[in-house]
N, C-alpha and C positions, 0 to 999 in steps of 0.2 A: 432395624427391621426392614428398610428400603434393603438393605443388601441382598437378607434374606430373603425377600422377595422375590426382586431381582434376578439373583442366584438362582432359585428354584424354579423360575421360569424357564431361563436359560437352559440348568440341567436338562429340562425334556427337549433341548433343542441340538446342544452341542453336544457331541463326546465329553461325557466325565473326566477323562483325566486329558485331556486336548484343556478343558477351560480351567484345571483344576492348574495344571503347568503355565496357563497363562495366567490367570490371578495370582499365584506364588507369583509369574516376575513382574507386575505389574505392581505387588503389594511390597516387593525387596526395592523397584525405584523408586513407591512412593517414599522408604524408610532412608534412603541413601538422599534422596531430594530434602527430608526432614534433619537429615544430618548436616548438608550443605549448606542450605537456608537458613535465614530467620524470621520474626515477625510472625503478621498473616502466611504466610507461604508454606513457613514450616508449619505452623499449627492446622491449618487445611490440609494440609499432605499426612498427618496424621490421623487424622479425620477418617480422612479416604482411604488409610492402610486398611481398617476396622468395617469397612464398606468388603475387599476385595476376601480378606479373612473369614467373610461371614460363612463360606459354602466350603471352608479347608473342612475342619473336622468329620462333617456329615458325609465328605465325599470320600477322605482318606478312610474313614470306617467302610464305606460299602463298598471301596475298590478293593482293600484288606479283606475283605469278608469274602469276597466275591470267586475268589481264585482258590478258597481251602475246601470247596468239596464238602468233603461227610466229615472235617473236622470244623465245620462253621462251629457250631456250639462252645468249642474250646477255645479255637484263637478271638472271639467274640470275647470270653472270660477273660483272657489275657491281655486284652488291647483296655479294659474295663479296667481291670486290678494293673495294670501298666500306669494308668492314668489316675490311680486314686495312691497306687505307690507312691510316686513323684510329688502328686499333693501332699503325702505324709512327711517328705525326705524333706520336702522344701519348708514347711512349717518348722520341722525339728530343726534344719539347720541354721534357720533364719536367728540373728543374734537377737537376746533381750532386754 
């Protein structure tokens, strides 16, 4: 929730996809520093990925959205049924 917070403060502050590009590279060194690491270090870098993640989704939907004009409605369904696809694919293909 601190991210979310955070994050949504921030959004009325900074450009969208200005801080949407830099939480993506700040959240790929935390994972690369988690890769590297171990201990505390790694496990706080992990932590902090799940911190910078917090404001991806909500912002990739309303940049997505934002650019289709008078097909909002539809690419809105499909970025939806995209995202519950992939949950179906990956439960099926998951071994049991």
């Amino acid at each position: 929730m601190i991210g979310r917070f955070a994050g949504s403060w921030l959004l009325r502050r900074v450009n969208p996809a200005a801080l949407l590009a830099a939480f993506a590279a700040v959240a790929a060194g935390l994972v690369l520093l988690s890769m590297t690491a171990s201990g505390e270090i790694a496990g706080w870098s992990l932590v902090a990925v799940g911190l910078f993640n917090s404001i991806m989704f909500p912002t990739i939907f309303s940049l997505a959205l934002e650019v289709q004009g008078p097909r909002t409605p539809q690419a809105s369904g499909v970025l939806c049924m995209a995202i519950v696809g992939f949950g179906l694919f990956a439960r099926a293909s998951r071994p049991s």
